[in-house]
N, C-alpha and C positions, 0 to 999 in steps of 0.2 A: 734537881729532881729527876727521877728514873724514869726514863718513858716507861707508857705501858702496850705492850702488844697484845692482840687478841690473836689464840691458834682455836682454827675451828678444822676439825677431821673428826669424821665419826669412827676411828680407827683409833679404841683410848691409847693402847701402846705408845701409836705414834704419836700421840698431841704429850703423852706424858711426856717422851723423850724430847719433845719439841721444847714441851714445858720448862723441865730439867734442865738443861742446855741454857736456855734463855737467862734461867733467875741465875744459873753463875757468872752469866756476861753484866748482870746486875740488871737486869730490867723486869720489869715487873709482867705478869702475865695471869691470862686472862682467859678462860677453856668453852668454846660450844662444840658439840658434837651432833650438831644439824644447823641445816640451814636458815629457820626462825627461831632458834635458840639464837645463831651468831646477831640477827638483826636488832634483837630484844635487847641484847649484851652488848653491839655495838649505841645502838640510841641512846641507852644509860651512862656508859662509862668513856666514850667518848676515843677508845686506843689511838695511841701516834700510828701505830703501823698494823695492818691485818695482816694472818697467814693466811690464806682460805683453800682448802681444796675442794676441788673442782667435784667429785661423787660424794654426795651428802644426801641425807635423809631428808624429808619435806621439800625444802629447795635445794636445787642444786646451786654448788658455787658459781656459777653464771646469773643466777638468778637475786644472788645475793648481791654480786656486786654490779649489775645493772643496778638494781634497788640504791645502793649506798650510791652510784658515779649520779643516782639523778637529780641527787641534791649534794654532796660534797665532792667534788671533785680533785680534792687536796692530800687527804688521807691515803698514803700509799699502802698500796694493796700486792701483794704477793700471788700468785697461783701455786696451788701443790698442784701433779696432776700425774695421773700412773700410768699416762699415755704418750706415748711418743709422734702423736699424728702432729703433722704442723698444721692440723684444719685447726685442731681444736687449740692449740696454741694461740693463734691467729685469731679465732675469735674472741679469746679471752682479752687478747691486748686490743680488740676492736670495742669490747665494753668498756677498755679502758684500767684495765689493772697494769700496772707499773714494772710486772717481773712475773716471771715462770720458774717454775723447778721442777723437774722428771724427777720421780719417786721409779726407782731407791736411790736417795739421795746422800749426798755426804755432808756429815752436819757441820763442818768447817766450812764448805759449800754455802748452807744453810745460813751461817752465820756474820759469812763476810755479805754476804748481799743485803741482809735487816741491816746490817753496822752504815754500808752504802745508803740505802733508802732512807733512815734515821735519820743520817745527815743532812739530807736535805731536807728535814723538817724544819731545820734552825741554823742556816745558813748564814753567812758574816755577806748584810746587804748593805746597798747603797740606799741614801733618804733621798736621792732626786729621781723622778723619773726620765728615762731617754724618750724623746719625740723626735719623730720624724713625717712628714705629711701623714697623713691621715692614719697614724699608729701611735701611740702610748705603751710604752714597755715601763712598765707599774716594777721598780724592782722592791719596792715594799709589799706590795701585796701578793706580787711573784705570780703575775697576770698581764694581758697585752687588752689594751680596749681600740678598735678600729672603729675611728670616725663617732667616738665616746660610747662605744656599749662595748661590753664585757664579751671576751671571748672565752670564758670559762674554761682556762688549760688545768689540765692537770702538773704536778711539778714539774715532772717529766717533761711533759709537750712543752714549757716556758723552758726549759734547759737547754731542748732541741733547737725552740726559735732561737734563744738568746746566741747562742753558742752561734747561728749562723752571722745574725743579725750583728752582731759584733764585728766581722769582716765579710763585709758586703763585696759580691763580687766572685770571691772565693771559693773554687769548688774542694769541697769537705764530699772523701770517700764514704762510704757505707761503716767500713772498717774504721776509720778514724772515731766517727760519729759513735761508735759504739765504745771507744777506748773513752773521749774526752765526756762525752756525756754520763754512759750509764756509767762510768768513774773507778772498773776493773777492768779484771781479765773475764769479760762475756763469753759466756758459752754459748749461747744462742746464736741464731745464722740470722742471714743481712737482711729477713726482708721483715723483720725486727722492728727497724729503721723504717722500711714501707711504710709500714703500717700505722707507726705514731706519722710520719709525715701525712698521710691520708687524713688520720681524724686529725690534723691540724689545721691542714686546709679546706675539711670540711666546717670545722666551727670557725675561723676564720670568715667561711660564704654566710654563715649564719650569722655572724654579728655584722653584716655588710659590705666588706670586703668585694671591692670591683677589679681586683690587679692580685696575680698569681704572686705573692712575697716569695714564697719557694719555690724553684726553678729545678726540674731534674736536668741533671746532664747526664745522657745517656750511657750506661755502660759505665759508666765515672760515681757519681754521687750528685750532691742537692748543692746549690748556693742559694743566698737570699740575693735577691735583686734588688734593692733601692728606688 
């Protein structure tokens, strides 16, 4: 079956062209051109992946996908954004959206990173989960529960732990981190990385969590410590 994506821009050109592009990669697609249109559009029809950008009519794209990360957190989410500020970047990936894209963008650009994100909607898992004291790495449900409550990651943030979690010990660059995880050639700069690491360890303290799992080493990158 075809995933379906939702492009929400209130700029019809671009969501057409968005549009266009998409149904020949063979996926199906899905148009809002504001920001409670997109919400209305996403609760109904459920898309594998959102485009969202960021200046929208009614709400804006921050608005939207705070809304969506406060109950799904699974659904990868894209940012368009015709800014080049890393404030506003950095916020976006703090609400929890999975990818950015400076507009004017390149729609090969465009295309390899929905094909990247896709993929990880239906990833080839394992049916046991890894335990280690007080953690649970769920690779079925592609979630981590500390000391049995749900830390509520996004795919992303479960890619980040796992990826460390997997060689304990190990310090993994910035630069690494962005090849082996977000699974291209990333445009984006390192503090990319920061910033899923933060909201990791913050919902980490929120499901209970008394011991820092991610370790920065300074100047270097992140290991998990055991």
């Amino acid at each position: 079956m075809s995933k379906t994506i939702l492009v929400v821009d209130d700029e019809k050109n671009i969501a057409d062209i968005l549009g266009f592009n998409l149904k020949k990669e063979g996926y199906q697609v899905l148009t809002a051109y504001d920001g409670e249109q997109a919400l209305a559009i996403y609760k109904e029809a459920s898309p594998d992946l959102i485009l969202l950008d960021v200046m929208l009519p009614k709400l804006s794209g921050f608005d939207v996908c705070n809304q969506i990360r406060q109950k799904d957190y699974k659904t990868p989410i894209i940012m368009l954004t015709a800014r080049s500020e890393d404030t506003e970047k950095i916020h976006g990936l703090e609400l929890g959206c999975d990818d950015y894209i400076t507009k004017p963008f390149v729609m090969q650009e465009v295309m390899l990173r929905v094909k990247a994100n896709i993929r990880r909607t239906a990833p080839d898992r394992q049916t046991e989960d890894i335990k280690t004291e007080g953690i649970v790495v769920d690779t079925e449900r592609y979630d981590v529960y500390i000391n049995g409550k749900c830390a509520e990651l996004t795919q992303r943030e479960f890619e980040l732990f796992s990826f460390l979690y997997a060689q304990p010990g190990r310090v993994v660059s910035r630069e690494e981190l962005l090849r082996r995880v977000w699974q291209y050639d990333y445009l984006g700069d390192l503090r990319t990385v920061d910033v899923t690491v933060r909201r990791l360890r913050a919902k980490f303290e929120q499901a209970g969590a008394t011991t820092e799992y991610i370790v920065t080493k300074r100047g270097v990158g992140y290991y998990y410590e055991g």
